[in-house]
Residue frames as qw, qx, qy, qz and C-alpha x, y, z in Angstrom:
[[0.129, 0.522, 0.822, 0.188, 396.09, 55.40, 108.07],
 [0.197, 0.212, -0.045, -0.956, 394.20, 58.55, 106.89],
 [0.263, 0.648, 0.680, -0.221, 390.22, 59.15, 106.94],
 [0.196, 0.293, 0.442, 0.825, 389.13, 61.09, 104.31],
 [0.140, 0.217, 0.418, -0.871, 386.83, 63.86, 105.86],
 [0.416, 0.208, -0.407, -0.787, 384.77, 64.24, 102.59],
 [0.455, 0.092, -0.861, -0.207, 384.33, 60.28, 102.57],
 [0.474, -0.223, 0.286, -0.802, 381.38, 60.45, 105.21],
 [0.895, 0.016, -0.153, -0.419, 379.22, 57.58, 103.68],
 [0.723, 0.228, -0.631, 0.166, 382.11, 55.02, 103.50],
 [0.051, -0.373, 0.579, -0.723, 382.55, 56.32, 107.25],
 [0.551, -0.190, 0.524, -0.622, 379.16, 55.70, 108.38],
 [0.896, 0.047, -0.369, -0.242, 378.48, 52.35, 106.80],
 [0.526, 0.315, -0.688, 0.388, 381.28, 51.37, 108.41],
 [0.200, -0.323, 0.235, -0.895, 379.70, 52.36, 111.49],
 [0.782, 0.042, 0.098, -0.614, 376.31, 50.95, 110.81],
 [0.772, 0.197, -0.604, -0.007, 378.20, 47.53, 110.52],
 [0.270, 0.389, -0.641, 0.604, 380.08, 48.14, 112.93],
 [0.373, -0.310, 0.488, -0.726, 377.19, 48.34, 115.33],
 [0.857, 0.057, 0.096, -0.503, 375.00, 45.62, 113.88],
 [0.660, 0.112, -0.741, 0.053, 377.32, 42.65, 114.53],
 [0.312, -0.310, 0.644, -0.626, 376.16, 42.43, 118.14],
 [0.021, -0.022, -0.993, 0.116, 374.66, 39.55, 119.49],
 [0.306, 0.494, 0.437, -0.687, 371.41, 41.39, 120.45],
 [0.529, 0.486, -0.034, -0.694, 370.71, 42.25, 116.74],
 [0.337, 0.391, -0.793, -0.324, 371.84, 38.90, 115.25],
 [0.766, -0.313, 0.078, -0.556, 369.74, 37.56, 117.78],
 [0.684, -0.699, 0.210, -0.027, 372.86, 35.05, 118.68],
 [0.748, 0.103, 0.047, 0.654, 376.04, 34.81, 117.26],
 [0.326, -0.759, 0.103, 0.554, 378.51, 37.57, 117.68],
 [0.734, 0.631, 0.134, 0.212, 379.93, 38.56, 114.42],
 [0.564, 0.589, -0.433, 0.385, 382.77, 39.77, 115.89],
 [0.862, -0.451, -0.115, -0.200, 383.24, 37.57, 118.50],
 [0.745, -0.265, 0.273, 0.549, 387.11, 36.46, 118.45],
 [0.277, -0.531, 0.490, 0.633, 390.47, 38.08, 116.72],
 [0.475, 0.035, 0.779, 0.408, 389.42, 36.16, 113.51],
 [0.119, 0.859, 0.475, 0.149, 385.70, 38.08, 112.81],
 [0.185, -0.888, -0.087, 0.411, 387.30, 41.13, 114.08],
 [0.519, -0.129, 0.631, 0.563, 390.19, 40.42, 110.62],
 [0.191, 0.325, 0.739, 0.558, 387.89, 39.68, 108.44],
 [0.080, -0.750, -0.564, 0.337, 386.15, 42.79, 109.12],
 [0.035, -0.820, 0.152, 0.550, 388.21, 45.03, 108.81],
 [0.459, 0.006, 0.739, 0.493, 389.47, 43.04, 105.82],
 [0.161, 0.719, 0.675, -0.043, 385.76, 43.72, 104.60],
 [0.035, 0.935, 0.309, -0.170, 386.73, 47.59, 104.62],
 [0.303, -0.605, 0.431, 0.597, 390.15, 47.78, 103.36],
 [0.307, 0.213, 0.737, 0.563, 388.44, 46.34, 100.36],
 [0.005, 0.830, 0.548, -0.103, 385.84, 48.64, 100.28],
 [0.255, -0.825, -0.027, 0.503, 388.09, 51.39, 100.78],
 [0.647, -0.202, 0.515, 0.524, 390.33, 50.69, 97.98],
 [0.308, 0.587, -0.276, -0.696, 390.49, 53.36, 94.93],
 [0.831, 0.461, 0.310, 0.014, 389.24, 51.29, 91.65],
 [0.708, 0.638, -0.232, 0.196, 392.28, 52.29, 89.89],
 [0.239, 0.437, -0.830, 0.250, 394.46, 50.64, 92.68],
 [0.881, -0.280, -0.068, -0.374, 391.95, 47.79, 93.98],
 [0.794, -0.208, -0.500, 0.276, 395.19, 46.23, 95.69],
 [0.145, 0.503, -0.370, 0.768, 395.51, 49.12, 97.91],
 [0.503, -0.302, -0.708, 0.393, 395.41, 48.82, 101.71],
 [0.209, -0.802, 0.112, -0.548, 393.62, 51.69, 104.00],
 [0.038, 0.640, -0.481, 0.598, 394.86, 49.88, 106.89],
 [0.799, -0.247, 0.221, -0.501, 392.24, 48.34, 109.29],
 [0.964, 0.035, -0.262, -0.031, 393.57, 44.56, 108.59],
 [0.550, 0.373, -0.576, 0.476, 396.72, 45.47, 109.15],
 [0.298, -0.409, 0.474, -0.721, 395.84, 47.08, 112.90],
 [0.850, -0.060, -0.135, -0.506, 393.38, 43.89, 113.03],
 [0.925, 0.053, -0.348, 0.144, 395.85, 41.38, 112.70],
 [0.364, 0.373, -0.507, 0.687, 398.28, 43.43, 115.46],
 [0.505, -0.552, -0.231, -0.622, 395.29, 43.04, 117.32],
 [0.212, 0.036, -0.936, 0.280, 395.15, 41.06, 121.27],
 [0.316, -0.596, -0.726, 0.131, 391.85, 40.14, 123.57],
 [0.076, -0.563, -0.342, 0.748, 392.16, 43.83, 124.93],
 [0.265, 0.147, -0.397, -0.867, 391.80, 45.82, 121.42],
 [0.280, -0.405, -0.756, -0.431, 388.95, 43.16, 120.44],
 [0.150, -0.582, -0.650, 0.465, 387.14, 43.85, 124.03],
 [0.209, 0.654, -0.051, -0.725, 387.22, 48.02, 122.75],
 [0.101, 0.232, -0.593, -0.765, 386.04, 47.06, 119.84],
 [0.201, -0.423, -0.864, -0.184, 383.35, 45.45, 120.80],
 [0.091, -0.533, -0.443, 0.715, 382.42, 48.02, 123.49],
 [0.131, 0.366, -0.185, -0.902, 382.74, 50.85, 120.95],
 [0.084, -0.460, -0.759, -0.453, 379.59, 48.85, 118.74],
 [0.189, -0.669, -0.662, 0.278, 377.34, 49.92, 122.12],
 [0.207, -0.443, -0.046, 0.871, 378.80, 53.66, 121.85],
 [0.059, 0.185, -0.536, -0.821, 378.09, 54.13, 118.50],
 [0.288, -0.433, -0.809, -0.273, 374.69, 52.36, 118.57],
 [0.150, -0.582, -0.376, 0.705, 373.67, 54.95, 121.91],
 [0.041, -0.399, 0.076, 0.913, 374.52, 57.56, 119.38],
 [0.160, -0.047, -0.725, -0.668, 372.31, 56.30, 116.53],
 [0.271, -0.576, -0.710, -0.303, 368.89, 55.82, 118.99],
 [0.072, -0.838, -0.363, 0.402, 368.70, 59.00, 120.61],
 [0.407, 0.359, 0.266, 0.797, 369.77, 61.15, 117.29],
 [0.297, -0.868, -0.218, 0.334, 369.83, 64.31, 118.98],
 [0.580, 0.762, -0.085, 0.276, 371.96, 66.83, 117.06],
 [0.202, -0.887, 0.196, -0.367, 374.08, 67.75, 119.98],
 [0.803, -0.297, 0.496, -0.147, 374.30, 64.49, 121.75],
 [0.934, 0.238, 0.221, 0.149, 375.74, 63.35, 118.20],
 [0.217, 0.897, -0.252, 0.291, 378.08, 66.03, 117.92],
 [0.529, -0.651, 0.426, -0.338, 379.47, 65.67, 121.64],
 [0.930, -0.158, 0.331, 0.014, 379.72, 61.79, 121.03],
 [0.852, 0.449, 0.055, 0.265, 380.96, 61.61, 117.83],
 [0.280, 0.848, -0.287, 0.348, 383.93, 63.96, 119.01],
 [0.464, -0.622, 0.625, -0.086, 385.07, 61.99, 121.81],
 [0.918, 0.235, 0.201, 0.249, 385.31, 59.02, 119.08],
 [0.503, 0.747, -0.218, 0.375, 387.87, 61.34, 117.07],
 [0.665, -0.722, 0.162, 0.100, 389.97, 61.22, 120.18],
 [0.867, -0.049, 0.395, 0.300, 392.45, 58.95, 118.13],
 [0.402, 0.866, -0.070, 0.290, 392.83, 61.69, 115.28],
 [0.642, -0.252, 0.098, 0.718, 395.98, 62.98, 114.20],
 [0.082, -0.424, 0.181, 0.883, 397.56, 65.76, 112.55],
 [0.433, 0.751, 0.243, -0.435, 394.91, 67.26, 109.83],
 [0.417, -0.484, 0.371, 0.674, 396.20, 66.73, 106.28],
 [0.553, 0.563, -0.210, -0.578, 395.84, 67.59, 102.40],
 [0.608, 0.051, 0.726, 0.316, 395.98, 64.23, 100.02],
 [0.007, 0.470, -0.459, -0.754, 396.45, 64.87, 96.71],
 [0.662, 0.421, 0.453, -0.423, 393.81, 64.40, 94.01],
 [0.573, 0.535, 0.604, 0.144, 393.17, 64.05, 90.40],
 [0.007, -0.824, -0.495, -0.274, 391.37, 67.14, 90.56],
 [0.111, -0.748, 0.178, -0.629, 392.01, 68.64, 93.53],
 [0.250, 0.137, -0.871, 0.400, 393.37, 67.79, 97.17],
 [0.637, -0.483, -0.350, -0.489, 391.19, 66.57, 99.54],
 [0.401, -0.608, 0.462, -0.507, 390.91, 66.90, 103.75],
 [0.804, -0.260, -0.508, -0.170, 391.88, 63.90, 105.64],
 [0.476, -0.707, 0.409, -0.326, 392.86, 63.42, 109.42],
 [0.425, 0.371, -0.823, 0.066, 395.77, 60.95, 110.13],
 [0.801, -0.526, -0.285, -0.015, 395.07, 58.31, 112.87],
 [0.257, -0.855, 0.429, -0.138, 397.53, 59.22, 115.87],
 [0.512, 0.531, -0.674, 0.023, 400.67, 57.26, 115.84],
 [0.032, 0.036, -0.923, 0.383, 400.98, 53.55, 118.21],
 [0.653, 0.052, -0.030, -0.755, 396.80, 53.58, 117.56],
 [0.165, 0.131, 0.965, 0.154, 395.20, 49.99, 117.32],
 [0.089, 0.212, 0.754, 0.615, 392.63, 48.92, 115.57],
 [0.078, -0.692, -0.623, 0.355, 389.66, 50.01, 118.59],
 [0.031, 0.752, 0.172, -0.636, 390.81, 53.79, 118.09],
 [0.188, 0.076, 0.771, 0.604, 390.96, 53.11, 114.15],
 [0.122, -0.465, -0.865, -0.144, 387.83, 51.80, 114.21],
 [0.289, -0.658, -0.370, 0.589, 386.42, 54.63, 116.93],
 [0.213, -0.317, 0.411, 0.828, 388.12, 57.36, 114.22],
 [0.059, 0.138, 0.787, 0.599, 386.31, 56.29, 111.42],
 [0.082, -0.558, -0.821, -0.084, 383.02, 56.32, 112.91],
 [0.265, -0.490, -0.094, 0.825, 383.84, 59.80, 114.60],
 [0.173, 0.177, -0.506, -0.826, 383.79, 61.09, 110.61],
 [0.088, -0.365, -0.896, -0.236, 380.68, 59.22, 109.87],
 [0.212, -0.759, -0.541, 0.294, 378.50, 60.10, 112.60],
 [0.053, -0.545, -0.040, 0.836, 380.16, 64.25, 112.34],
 [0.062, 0.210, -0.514, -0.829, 379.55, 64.29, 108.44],
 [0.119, -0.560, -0.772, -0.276, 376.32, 62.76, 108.06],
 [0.072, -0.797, -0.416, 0.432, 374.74, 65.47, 111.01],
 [0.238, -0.408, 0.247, 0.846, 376.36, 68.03, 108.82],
 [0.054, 0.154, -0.564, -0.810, 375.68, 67.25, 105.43],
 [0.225, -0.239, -0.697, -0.638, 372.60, 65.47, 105.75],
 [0.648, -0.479, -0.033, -0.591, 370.60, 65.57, 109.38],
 [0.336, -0.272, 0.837, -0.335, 370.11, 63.95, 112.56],
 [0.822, 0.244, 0.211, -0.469, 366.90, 62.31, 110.76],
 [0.792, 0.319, -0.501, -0.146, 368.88, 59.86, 108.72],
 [0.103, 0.217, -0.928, 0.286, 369.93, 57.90, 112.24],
 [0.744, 0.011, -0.169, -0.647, 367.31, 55.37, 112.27],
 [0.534, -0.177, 0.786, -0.255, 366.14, 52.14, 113.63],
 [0.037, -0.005, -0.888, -0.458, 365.35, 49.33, 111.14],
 [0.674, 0.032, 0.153, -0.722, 361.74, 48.91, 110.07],
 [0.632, -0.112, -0.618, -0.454, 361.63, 45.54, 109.64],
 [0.781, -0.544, -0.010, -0.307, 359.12, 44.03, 112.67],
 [0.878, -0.413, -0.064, 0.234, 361.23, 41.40, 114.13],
 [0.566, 0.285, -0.221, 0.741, 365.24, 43.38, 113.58],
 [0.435, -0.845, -0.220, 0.219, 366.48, 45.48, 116.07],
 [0.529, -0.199, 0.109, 0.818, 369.40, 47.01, 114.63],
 [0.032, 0.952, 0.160, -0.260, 369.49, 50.58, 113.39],
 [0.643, 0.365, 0.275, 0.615, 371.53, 52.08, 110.71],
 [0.020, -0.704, -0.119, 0.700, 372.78, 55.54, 109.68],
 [0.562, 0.667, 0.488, 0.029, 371.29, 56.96, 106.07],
 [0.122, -0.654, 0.319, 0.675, 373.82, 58.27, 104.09],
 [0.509, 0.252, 0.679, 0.465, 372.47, 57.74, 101.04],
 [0.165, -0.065, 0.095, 0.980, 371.95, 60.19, 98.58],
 [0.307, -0.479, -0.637, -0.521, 367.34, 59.82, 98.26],
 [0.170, -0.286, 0.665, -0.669, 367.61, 59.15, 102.38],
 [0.726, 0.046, -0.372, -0.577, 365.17, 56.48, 101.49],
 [0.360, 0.238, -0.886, 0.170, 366.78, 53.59, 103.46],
 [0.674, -0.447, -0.122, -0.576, 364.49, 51.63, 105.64],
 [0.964, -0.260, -0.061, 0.009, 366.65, 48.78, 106.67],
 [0.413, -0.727, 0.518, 0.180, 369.89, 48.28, 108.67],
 [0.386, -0.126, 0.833, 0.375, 370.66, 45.13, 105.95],
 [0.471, 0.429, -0.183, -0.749, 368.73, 46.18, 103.00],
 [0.454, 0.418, -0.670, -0.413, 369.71, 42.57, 101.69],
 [0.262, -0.262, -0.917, 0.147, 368.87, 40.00, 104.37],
 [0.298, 0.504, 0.424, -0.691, 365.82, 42.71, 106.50],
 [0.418, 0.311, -0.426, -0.740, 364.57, 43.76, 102.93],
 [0.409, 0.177, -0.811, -0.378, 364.46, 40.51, 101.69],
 [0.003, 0.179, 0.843, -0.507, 363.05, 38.90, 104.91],
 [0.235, 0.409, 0.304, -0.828, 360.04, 41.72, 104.79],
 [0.636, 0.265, -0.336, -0.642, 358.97, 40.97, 100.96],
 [0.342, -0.011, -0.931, -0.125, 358.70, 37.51, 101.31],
 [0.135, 0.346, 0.779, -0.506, 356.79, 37.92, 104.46],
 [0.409, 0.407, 0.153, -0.802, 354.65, 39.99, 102.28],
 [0.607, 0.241, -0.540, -0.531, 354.44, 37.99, 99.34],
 [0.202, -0.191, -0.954, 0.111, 353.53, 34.69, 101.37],
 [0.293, 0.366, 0.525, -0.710, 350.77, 37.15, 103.19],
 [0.393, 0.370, -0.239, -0.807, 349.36, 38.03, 99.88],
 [0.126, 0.216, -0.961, -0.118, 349.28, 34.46, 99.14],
 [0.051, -0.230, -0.794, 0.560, 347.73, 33.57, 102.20],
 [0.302, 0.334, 0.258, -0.855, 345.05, 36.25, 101.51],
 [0.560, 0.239, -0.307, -0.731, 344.33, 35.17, 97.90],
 [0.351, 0.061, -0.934, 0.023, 344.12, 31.19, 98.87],
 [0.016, -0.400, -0.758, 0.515, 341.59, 32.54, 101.46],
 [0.374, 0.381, -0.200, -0.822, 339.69, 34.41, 99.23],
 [0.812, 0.333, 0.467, -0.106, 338.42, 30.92, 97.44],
 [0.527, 0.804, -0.235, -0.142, 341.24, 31.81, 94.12],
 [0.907, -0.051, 0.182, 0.375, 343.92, 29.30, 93.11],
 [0.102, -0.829, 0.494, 0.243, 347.77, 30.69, 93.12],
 [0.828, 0.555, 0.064, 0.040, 349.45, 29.49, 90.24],
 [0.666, -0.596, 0.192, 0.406, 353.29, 29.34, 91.14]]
């Protein structure tokens, strides 16, 4: 399996998932509780990964997933807590320092051939499972976001009642929410039921 160095964002989403399937921010289920969530996870990112002009290509992660036993899932659940540390005390140093004892798992540095032009990627080290895969990936996330864009895009969700915490690799740095699609959505509804609320108490009929 090879990380693309360049391929930062896909790194740290992967990351910022990676941390928010804990019990703590799901407020109870695990989301990757057994062998099966921990699959279909990584399943989740070999599609993701997959070049549009081979969308049945494999980056790997399922396969290490399904060679997986109770000890790899246990580091793999640890490594959510590691990688969440490193996202609420964004310190530029302290994210450096971490995010290089994730890369532990790295292999040999290599060139992949492009289109265009080649691009850097680092191999995982050979007999790896899916923990120091997984560990790898985030390594590049967490190093290429402080780089290219700041410690200021590791961030804690704003919506009131979530507790999870994302890194902002987008390209405005506009993100407010670890799940833009279930926190987002959560947050305008509370607002639009307040607004409601306000104009029904105001003495004005709301017209659905």
């Amino acid at each position: 399996m090879q990380v693309l160095l360049d391929d930062y964002s896909f790194a740290a989403t992967l990351a910022t998932e990676l941390a928010n399937t804990t019990p703590e921010v799901w407020q109870g289920p695990d989301h990757l509780g057994d062998l099966d969530a921990l699959v279909d996870f990584a399943d989740e990112f070999d599609r993701a990964a997959a070049a549009p002009s081979d969308p049945d290509g494999h980056f790997g992660l399922g396969e290490l997933a399904r060679a997986a036993d109770d000890r790899r899932l246990r580091a793999a659940q640890s490594l959510r807590y590691v990688v969440r540390e490193l996202i609420d005390a964004p310190v530029r140093e302290r994210l450096v320092a971490g995010a290089t004892t994730l890369t532990a798992s790295a292999g040999a540095l290599t060139l992949v051939p492009g289109s265009r032009s080649a691009r850097w990627a680092v191999e995982l080290a050979p007999g790896s499972g899916i923990d120091e895969a997984l560990a790898l990936i985030c390594g590049v996330g967490v190093l290429g976001v402080v780089q290219a864009l700041g410690e200021q895009r590791f961030r804690q969700c704003s919506a009131p009642t979530c507790v999870g915490a994302f890194i902002d690799s987008t390209r405005a740095g506009r993100r407010r929410y670890c799940m833009p699609g279930l926190c987002g959505n959560r947050v305008n509804v509370a607002n639009h039921r307040a607004r409601r609320a306000a104009t029904v108490g105001g003495g004005r009929t709301v017209r659905e």
